[in-house]
N, C-alpha and C positions, 0 to 999 in steps of 0.2 A: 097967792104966794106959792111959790117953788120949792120940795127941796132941792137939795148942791146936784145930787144925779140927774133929775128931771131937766135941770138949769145947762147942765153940761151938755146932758144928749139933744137939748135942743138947739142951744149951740155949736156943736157938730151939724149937725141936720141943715143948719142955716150956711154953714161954710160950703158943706158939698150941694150945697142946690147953689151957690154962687161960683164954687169952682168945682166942677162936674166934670171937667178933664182931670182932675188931680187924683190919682191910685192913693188911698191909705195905709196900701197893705206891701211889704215888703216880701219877697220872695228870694229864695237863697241867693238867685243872678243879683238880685238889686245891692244885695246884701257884696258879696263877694267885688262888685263891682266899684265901690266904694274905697272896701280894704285895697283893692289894686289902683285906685287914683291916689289913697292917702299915703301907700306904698311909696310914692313915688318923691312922697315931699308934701307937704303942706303949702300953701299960699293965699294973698288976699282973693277972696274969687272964689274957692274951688268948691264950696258948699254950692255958692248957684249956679253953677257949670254940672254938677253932681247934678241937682234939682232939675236944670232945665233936660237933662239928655233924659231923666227917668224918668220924668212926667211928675213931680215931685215939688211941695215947696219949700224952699227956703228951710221952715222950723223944722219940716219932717227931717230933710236931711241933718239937721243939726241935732235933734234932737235921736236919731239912729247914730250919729259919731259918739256922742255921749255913751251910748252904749254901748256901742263896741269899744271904747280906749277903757271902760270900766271891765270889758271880758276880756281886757288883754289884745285886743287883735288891731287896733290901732295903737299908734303912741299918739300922748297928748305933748303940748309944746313944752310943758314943764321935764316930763318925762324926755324927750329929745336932748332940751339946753342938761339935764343933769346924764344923761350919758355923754355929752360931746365934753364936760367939764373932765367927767370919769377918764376918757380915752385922753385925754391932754394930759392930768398927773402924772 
């Protein structure tokens, strides 16, 4: 029997020896590089387009948006549709 920590680091362990191309680790380029895609507009796609140019999967990217739209440096889509309602009144 496991506990929760042991259980997790070795499910990490098991991901990167399956995907061994994939960086875990973000660095301010990967970071910034993002805020300037998300800059630009949102769209269906743009997380795996993110993921594939950074060497990155999928959740990583998804899960570094979450972050950043919670520090402010992204807008989320709620955040977007309730300014474009704002600028219309």
């Amino acid at each position: 029997m496991m506990c929760w920590n042991d259980a997790r680091k070795t499910l990490y362990e098991m991901i990167g020896t399956l995907d061994e191309d994939t960086r875990t680790t973000w660095t301010k380029a990967d970071e910034q590089f993002v805020i300037n895609h998300y800059a630009n507009g949102s769209y269906y796609g743009i997380n795996t387009e993110i993921a594939d140019q950074l060497g990155k999967t999928y959740t990583q990217v998804k899960s570094k948006v979450r972050q950043l739209q919670k520090k402010g440096l992204i807008l989320s889509q709620i955040q977007l549709s309730n300014g474009s309602k704002q600028l219309v009144e």
